[in-house]
N, C-alpha and C positions, 0 to 999 in steps of 0.2 A: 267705246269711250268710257270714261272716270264714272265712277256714281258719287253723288252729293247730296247730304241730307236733304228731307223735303221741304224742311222751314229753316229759314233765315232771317228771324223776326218780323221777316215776311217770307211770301211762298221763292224759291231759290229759282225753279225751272218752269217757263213759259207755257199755258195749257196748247198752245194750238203747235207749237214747234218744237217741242219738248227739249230745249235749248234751255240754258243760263239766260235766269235774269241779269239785266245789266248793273244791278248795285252787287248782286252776290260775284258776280264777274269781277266786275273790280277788286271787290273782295279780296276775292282769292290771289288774284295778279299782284297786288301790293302786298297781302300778309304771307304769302306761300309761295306763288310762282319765281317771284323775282329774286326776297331772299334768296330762292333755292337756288337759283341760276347764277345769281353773285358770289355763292359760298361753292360754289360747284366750279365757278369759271367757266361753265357752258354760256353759247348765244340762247336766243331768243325772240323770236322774232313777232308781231302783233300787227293784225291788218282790221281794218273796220271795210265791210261791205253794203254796196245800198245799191237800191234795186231800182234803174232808169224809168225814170218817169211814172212812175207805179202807181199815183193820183189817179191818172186816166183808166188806168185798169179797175179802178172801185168806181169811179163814174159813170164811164161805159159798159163794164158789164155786170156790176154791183161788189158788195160787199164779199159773197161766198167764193167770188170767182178769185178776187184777192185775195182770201183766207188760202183757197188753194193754191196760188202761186208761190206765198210766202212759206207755206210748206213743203211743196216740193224743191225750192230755194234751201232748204234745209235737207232736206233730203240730200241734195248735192254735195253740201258741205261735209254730212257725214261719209259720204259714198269715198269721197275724197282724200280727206284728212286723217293724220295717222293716227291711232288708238292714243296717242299723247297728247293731241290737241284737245283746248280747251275750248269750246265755242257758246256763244251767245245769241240769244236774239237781242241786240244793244236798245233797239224800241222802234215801234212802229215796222217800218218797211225796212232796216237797218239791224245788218247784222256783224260779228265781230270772231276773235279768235286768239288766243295765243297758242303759238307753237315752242314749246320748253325744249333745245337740244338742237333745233333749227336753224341754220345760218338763212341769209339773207336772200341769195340766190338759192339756193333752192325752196324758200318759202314762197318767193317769185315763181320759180315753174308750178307749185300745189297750184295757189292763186291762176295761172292761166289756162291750167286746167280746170277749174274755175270757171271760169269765163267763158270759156268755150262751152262748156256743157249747160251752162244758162243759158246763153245764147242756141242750142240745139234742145230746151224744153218742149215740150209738145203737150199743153193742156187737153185735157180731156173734156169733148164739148166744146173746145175756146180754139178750133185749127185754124185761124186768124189772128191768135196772141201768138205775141213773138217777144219773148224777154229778152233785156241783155243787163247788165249789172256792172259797176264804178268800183274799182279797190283801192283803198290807202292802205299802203304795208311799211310800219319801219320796226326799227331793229334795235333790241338793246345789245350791248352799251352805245353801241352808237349815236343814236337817236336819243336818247335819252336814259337815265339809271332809275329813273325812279317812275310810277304808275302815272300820274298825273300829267307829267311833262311825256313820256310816251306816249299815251292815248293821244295829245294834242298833239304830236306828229304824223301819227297814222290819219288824224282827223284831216291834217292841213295837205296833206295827202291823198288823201282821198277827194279831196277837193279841187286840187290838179289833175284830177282825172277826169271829174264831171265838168272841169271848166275845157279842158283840152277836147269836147268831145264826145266823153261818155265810153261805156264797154271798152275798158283798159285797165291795166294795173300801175298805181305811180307811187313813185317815192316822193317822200320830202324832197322840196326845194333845192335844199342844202345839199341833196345827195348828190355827188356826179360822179360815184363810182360806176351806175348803171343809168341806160333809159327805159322806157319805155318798151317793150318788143312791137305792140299793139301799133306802136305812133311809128316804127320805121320798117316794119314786113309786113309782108301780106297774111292775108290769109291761109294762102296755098301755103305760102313755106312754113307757116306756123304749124299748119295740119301737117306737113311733112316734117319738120323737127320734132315735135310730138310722135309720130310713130316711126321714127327713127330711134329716140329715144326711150322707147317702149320696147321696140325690138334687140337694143344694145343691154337693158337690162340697168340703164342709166338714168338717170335726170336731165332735163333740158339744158340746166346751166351749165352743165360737164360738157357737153356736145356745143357748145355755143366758145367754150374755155378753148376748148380744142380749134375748132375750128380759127377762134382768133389766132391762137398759136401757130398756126398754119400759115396765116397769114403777113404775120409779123417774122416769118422766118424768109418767106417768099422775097421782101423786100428790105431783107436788110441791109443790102445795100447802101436802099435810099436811107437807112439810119446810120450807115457808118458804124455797125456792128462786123467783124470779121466774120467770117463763114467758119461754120462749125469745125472742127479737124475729124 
């Protein structure tokens, strides 16, 4: 990942997750990332992360066992995310990211990769915790051109996910290019698109692109498309 000065007229990177603070985050996204993306013509894409029901985890098993979760919550993120991503710990049990060069769908498959691998944590000492975690992901220019009004889409986004349910990845509202994968496959097919995807040397979204195409060729027909020559 980037390195960042250590002060930002306050401290920049979080002691326990060694992630961006959430003011020097912003920061950066408004005075550097975004330009950069505007002037470049590149996407962009930005997700805020929060971690289900995470209260009960400091209640019931105290305070260090959260400290630990919220770490290896990070951990993931790094394990994950490409050397360009930008990540945060945004505050509390709430974390975040921009991706500079990243389209939408494939910032969706980083994200479910995500999710999945929260969902398959194994605390140490804690083999009764079971995490899973809530994504809001949107997309510049789509979603918004500017920091402000993007973060508030990722936000109200992520908010369709914990309303929907919890342990899923959602776009804004307004989005109806894509849904959810979380809200309409299963499990299995998801583990099996994932290592399909892996084996191909591809992205989920590619394999997902395809496969519609397949389908929409199968019936053209019924669209009153002519058949290929």
């Amino acid at each position: 990942m980037n390195t960042y000065p250590a002060t930002f007229e306050l401290p920049t990177t979080d002691g326990l997750t060694g992630l961006l603070v959430a003011p020097y985050f912003r920061h950066l996204l408004r005075e550097e990332l975004l330009p950069q993306v505007s002037e470049s013509n590149e996407p962009l894409s930005l997700f805020l992360l929060d971690t289900d029901e995470f209260l009960t985890v400091n209640s019931v098993h105290g305070r260090e066992s959260g400290d630990r979760v919220l770490a290896d919550v990070a951990g993931v993120l790094r394990a994950v995310m490409p050397q360009s991503a930008v990540l945060t710990r945004y505050g509390g049990d709430e974390f975040g990211g921009a991706l500079p060069g990243t389209r939408l769908d494939d910032a969706f498959s980083l994200l479910e990769e995500i999710r999945r691998r929260v969902a398959d944590l194994v605390f140490e000492g804690l083999p009764d915790l079971h995490m899973t975690c809530s994504v809001g992901l949107a997309a510049y220019p789509t979603h918004g051109e500017h920091e402000a009004v993007l973060v508030r889409a990722a936000d109200e986004a992520l908010y369709t996910a914990k309303a929907s349910g919890r342990n899923k990845v959602a776009l804004p509202l307004t989005d109806s290019r894509m849904v959810t994968k979380t809200s309409h496959y299963t499990s299995t097919q998801l583990e099996r698109l994932a290592q399909l995807a892996k084996a191909l040397g591809r992205n989920e979204a590619s394999v997902l692109r395809e496969a519609l195409d397949d389908v929409l060729k199968k019936y053209n027909d019924r669209l009153g498309v002519p058949p290929e020559a």
